[in-house]
N, C-alpha and C positions, 0 to 999 in steps of 0.2 A: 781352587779350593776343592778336596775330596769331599767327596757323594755322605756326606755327615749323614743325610735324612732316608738315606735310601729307604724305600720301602715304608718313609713314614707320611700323615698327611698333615695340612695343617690349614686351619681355617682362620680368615680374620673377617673382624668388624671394624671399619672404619668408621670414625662419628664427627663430627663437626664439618668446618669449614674445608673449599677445596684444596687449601696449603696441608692438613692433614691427609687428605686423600692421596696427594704427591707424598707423601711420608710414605703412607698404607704401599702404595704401588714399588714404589723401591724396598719397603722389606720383603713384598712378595718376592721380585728380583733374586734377595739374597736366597730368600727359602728357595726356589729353583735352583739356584745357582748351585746349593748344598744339596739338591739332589731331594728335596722333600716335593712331594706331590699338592697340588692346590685344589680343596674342596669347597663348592660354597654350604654344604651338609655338615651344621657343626657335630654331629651325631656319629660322624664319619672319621671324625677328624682325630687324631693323636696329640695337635699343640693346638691349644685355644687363644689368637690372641686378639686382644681387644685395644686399638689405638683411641687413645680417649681425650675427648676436650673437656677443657675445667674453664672456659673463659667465662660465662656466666651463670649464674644458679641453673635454670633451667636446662640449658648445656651439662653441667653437673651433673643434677640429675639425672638426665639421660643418659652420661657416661659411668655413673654409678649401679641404673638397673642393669645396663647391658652384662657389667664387672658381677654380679650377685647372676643373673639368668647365668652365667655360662661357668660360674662358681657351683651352680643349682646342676648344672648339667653333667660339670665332671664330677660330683660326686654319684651323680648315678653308672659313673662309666670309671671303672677303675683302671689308672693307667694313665689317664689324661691328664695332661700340665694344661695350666693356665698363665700366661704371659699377658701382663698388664702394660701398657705403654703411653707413650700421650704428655700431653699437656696437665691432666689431675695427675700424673705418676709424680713428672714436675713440681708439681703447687704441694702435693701433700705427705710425697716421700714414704719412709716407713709408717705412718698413722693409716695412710691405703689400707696395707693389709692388715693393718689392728680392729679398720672397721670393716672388712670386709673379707673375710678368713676362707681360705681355697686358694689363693694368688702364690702361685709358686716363682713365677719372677718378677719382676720388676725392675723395668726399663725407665729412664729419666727420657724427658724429648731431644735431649743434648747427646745422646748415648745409642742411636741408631746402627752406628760401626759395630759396637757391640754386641749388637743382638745372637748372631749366631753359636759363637762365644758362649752367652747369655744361655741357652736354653739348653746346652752340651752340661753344665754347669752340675757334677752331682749330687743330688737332693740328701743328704744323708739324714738330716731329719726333715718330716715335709710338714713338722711347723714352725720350721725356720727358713722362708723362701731368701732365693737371692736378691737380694737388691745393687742394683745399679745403676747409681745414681750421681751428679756433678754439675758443675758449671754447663750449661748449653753453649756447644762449641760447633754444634754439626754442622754440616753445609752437604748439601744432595751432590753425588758424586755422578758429572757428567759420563762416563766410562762406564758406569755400575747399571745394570740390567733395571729395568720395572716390565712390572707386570700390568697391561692396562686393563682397567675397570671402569672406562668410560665405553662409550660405541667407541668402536676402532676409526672412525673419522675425527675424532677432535681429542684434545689434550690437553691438560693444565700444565706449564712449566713454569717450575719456582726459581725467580731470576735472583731472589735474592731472601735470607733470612733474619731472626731479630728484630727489633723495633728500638730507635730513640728518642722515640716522641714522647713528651711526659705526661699523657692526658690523664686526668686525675682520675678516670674513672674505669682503669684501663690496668689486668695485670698481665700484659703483653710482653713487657720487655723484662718481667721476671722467669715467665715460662722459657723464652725464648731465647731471650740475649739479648744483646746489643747486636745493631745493625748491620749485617758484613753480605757483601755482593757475589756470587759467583762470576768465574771471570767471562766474559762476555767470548773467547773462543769457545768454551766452553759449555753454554748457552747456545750458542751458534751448531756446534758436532752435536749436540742434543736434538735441535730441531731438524736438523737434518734427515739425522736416522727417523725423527716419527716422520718425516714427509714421507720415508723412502719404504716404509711400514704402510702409507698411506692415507696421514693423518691429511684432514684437508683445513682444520680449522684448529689454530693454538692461539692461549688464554695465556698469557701472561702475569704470573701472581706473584704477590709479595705482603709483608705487612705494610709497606710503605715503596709502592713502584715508582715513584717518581723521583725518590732518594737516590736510586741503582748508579752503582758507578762511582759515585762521589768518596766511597771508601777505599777504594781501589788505587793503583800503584799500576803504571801511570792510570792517572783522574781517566773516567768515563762517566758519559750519561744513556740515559734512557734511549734518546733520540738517536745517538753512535749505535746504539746495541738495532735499536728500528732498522737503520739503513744497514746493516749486516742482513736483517734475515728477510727483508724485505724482494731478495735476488729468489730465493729457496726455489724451486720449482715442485709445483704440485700443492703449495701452501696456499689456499685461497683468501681466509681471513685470519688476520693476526688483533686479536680485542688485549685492551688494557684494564686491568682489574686493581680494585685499591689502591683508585692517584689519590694521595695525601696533596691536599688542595693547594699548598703554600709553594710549592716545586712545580705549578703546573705553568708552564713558559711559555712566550709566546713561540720560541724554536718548536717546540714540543706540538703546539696547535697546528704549525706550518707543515710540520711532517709529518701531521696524522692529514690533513692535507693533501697533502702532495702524492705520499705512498698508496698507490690503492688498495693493496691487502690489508692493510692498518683502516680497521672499520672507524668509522666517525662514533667512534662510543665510549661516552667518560663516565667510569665509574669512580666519584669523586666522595669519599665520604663527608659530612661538613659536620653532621651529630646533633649540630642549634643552629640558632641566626639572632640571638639577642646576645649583645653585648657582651654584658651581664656574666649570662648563664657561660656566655664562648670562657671568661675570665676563667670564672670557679671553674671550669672543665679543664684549664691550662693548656686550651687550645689557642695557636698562634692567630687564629681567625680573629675576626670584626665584623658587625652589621656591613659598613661600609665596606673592606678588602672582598667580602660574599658578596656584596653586590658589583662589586668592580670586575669579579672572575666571572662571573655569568658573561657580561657585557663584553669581556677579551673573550670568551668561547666561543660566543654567538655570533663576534663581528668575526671571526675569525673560520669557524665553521658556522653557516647557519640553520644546518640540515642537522646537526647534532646532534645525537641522542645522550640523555642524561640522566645516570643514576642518583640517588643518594640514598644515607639511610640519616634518621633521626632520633634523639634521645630524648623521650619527655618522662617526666618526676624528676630528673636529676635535684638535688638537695638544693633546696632555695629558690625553685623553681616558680614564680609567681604565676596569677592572670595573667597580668600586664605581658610577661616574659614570654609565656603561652601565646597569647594573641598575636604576637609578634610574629612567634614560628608561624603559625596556623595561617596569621596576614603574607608572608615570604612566600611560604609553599602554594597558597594563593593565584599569588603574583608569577611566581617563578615559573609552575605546571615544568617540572622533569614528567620525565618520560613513565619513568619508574621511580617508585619510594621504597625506600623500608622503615619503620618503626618500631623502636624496642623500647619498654621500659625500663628505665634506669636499675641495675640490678646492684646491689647494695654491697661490693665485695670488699674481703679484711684483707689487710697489705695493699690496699689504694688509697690514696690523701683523700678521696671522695670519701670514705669510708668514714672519716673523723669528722665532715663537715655536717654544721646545725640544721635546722629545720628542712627535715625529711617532709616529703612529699606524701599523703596517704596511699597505700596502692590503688583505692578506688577512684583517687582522683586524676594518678597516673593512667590507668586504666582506661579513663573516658576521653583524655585528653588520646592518647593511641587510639579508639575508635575513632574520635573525631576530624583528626588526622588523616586514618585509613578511606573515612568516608569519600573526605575531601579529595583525598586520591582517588579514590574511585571513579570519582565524577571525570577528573582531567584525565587520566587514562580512554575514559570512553571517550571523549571529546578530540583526545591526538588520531584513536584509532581507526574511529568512523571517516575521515581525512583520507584515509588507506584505500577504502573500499572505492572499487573502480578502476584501482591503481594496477598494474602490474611489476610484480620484484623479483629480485632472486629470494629462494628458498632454498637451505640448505637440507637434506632431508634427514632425519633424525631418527624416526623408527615408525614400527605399526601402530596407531595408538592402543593406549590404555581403554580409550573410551569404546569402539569398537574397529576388529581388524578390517572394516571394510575402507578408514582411514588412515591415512600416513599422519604423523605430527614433523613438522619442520621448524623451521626458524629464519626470522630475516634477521638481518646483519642487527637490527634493533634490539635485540634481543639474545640475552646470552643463556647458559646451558642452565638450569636448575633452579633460577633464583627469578626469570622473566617469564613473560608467557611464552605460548606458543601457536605456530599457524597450523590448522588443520588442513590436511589438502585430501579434497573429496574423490577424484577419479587418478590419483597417481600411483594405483598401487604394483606397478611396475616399475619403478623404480625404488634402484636400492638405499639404503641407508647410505651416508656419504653423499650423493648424488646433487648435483644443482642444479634445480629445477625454475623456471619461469611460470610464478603464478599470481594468475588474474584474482584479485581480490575480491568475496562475493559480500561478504558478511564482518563484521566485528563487536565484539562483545566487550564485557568491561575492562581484562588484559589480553584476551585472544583475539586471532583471525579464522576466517576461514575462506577457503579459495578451490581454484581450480586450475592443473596443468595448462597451460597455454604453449609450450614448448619444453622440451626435455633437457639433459643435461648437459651444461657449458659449462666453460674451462675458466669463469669467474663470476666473482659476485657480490663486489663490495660497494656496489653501487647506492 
């Protein structure tokens, strides 16, 4: 592709989840590739673009002030385009820039090949932006450049995109698509090139990873695409993110198992655990299949660690229904929770069902929840202390430079805690470090170098 951008800059905001971030990093890609310079100075910048999620109100939100701040911005700099993209370009199409006036393009999520294309595009009146928008067809092209914005030791790769699950409270598979795999060579030359970059740790994401493969010509799964990149040299941990719990196999458990790059870590989403509520959510789940997948994970690994996240207000949501979760999560103690309140959105079949929940009653039921986590997270962690692990090393912390912040294999980039390590500040980010555990808090560690950096750590 000719140097389009020469001489120009272009800043972006990435928002939501990691599968956007993989979005964000391959348009940088293109913008390189076309010869435009990458600022993180939106004040600097020539093309403003904002990758945006629309998955729940609060998401919204925030991908709507970011669209107005940098709407606010170019109009005090004349000259500046604003390219809007994402997930809300998707759900809201031309209404975008009706409520949000400054947006001179407009990119669908489906329409990333485009982009370039897209903002070459000349404005002949600039209150008529371009829009471009379709059916979500895209799929991240293994061969195409990104640009990372993670530390340069770890990476998210998108194994696959789309969603066909029909969970009622979900407009996933409208932003996105339907479910479609990339092809697992492909996947494979991907990972490769970040080891040889010197990625040490890749995240494997999807809206549904445990699906991978099944769409494909000839059939693969998850497990095949495992034992591919499992060989890689220089890859230390390979984490599984978003198993859709109904696909999760006992093949699957064996070779997270057996591989030892492939960390023992299910991030399983479940959403409820009563009946009931699993129905109305038109999730495949049951009290009972929930309880039966614990017991196949646990006999199967029993060192496991275990994400989920939880939905409580969903519509119809009772006591009785409530205490159930509350008694599960209990019982269960994952490692890590997340909990969201049921967000109310139009174009979901939740969206049409009867007795809504109050927010404040959703609201306490999520503290209560949280609390309860709390407690079991401090109770897994203090177990730790005395221990010695690997620790991958992550950066200097935020808290003060005289600490590293790191991570054990428990624990994934953004969304988990982290280990502080107190005398390692000689080692670099990347690094795998051996540290004696001193301390632990309610999602944190803290420790101390015992030995320096080894050539694994999935221990």
């Amino acid at each position: 592709m000719g140097q389009t951008g020469q001489g120009r800059k272009v800043g972006l905001i990435s928002l939501g989840c990691a599968k956007n971030l993989v979005d964000s990093e391959f348009m940088l890609g293109q913008f390189r590739d076309a010869g435009y310079e990458i600022t993180p100075d939106p004040d600097q910048a020539d093309l403003l673009v904002v990758n945006t999620c629309g998955f729940i109100a609060d998401a919204e939100a925030e991908s709507r002030a970011a669209i107005q701040e940098m709407a606010d911005l170019k109009a005090r700099h004349p000259g500046q385009r604003l390219v809007v993209t994402g997930c809300l370009s998707q759900r809201y199409g031309a209404q975008l820039v009706k409520d949000i006036p400054g947006i001179d393009v407009l990119l669908g999520s489906g329409q990333y090949q485009e982009l370039i294309r897209a903002v070459q595009i000349p404005q002949a009146d600039p209150d008529r932006p371009a829009l471009i928008l379709g059916p979500p067809t895209y799929l991240p092209d293994g061969n195409a450049r990104r640009v990372s914005t993670t530390p340069a030791h770890l990476a998210y790769v998108k194994i696959a995109e789309g969603c066909n699950n029909p969970c009622a409270f979900c407009v996933i598979p409208h932003l996105r698509g339907p479910f479609r795999s990339r092809p697992p060579l492909e996947i494979e030359a991907e990972v490769r090139q970040l080891a040889a970059r010197g990625v040490k740790e890749i995240n494997l994401v999807s809206q549904d990873t445990t699906l991978y493969g099944r769409d494909l010509s000839p059939r693969t799964d998850l497990t095949s695409l495992l034992n591919r990149l499992e060989d890689i040299d220089g890859i230390l941990w390979i984490r599984l993110l978003y198993l859709y719990p109904t696909l999760i196999s006992d093949r699957l458990l064996i070779t997270i198992l057996r591989q030892p790059k492939v960390v023992p870590y299910l991030d399983m989403p479940l959403q409820h655990f009563h009946t009931d509520t699993l129905t109305r959510m038109r999730r495949a789940e049951r009290s009972t299949s929930v309880q039966r997948l614990l017991r196949r994970v646990r006999g199967v690994l029993p060192d496991a660690v275990l994400r989920t996240t939880m939905i409580v207000g969903f519509p119809g949501e009772t006591d009785k229904e409530f205490q159930a979760l509350y008694d599960f999560v209990a019982e269960a103690k994952f490692d890590h929770l997340g909990v969201f309140i049921y967000s109310d959105e139009k174009g979901t079949p939740a969206y049409d069902l009867p007795n809504k929940v109050p927010a404040e009653v959703a609201e306490e039921r999520m503290n209560q929840l949280m609390m309860l986590q709390q407690g079991i997270s401090r109770e897994k962690l203090v177990r730790l202390v005395g221990q010695t692990i690997p620790v991958l090393v992550d950066r200097i912390s935020t808290e003060s430079d005289l600490l590293l912040e790191g991570r054990f294999a428990g624990q994934a980039p953004d969304v988990d805690g982290v280990v502080y390590i107190n005398d390692g500040s000689q080692y670099p980010p990347g690094s795998m470090v051996q540290v004696r555990i001193t301390e632990s808090h309610e999602y944190d560690l803290v420790g101390t170098v015992v030995s320096g950096p080894s050539g694994s750590g999935a221990g």
